[in-house]
Structure formats: structure tokens, C-alpha cells
C-alpha positions as CSV (number, residue, x, y, z in Angstrom):
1,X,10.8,34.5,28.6
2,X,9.4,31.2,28.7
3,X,8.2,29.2,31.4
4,X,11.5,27.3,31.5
5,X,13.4,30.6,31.4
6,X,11.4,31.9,34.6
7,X,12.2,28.5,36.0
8,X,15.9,28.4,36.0
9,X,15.6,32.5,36.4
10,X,14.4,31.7,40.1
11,X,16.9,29.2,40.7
12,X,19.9,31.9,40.0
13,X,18.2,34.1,42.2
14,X,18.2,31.9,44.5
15,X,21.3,30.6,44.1
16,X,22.9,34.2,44.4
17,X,20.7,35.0,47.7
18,X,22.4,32.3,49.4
19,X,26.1,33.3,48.2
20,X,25.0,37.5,48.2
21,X,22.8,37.9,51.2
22,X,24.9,40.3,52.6
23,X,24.2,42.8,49.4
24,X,20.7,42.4,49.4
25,X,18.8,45.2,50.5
26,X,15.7,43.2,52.0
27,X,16.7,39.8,53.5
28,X,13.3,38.7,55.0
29,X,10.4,37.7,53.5
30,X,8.6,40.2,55.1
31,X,10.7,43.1,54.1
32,X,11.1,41.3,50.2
33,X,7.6,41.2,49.9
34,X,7.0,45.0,50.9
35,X,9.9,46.0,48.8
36,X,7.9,44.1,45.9
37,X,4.6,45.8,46.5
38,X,6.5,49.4,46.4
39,X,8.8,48.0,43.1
40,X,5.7,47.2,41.3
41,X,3.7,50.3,41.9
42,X,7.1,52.1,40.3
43,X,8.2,49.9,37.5
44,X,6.8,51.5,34.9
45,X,9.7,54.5,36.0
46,X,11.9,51.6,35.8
47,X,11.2,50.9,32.1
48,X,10.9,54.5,30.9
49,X,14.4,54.9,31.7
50,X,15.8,52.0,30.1
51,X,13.2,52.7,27.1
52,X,11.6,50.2,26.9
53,X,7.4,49.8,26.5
54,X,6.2,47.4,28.4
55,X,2.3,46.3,28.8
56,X,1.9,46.2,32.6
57,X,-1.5,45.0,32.7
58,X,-0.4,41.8,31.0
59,X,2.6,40.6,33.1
60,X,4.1,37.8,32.0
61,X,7.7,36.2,33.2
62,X,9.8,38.7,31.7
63,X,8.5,41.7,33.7
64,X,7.8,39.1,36.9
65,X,11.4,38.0,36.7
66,X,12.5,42.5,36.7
67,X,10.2,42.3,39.5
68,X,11.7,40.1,41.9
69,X,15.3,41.1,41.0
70,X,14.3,44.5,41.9
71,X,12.8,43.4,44.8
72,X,16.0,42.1,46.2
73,X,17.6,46.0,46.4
74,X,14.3,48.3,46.3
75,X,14.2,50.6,49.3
């Protein structure tokens, strides 16, 4: 994913908080950001099941962009 990608990545996310907030799972900052700490420390589960092999000590905008989508529903 390039920089651009990422760019207009955030912008649909953004775009779909405003019109989807009622299906998002963590609608603060506060609870986003707690959700995103949890996400991250079980991603790698995340892309075992979908088979794919992923680098997680080298995150770059593809894997931040999983990360923030997940964020949005994580429990």
C-alpha cells in the first residue's frame, strides 16, 4: 500500500465512521485506542487465519490500515 493508498484508506474510514457509527464497536477515542492496543497484540491470529505471512516487526500501511479497521469492532 502506498502512502497515497493509506491516505485516502483513512479518509474512507472516516468517511464510514461518520455514516456507520452506530456499528462500530468502540466509538471513543479512548475506547478506539484500547481496542487498538488489544488488536495489535492479536493480529498475528488475525493473519494465520486468513493465511497470510506477514512481518510484524516491519509494519508498514498495509498491516496499519488492518489495524485500524480492526480497531473499529475489536472487543
Amino acid at each position: 500500500m502506498t502512502k497515497q493508498e493509506f491516505i485516502q484508506f483513512i479518509e474512507n474510514l472516516r468517511v464510514e465512521f461518520i455514516k456507520n457509527n452506530a456499528q462500530w464497536e468502540n466509538k471513543t477515542i479512548e475506547d478506539f485506542l484500547e481496542a487498538m492496543a488489544r488488536y495489535v497484540e492479536d493480529i498475528d491470529g488475525y493473519y494465520q487465519n486468513i493465511n497470510q505471512e506477514i512481518d510484524l516487526e516491519k509494519i508498514d500501511w498495509k498491516v496499519f490500515s488492518d489495524i485500524l479497521k480492526g480497531s473499529s469492532i475489536y472487543e
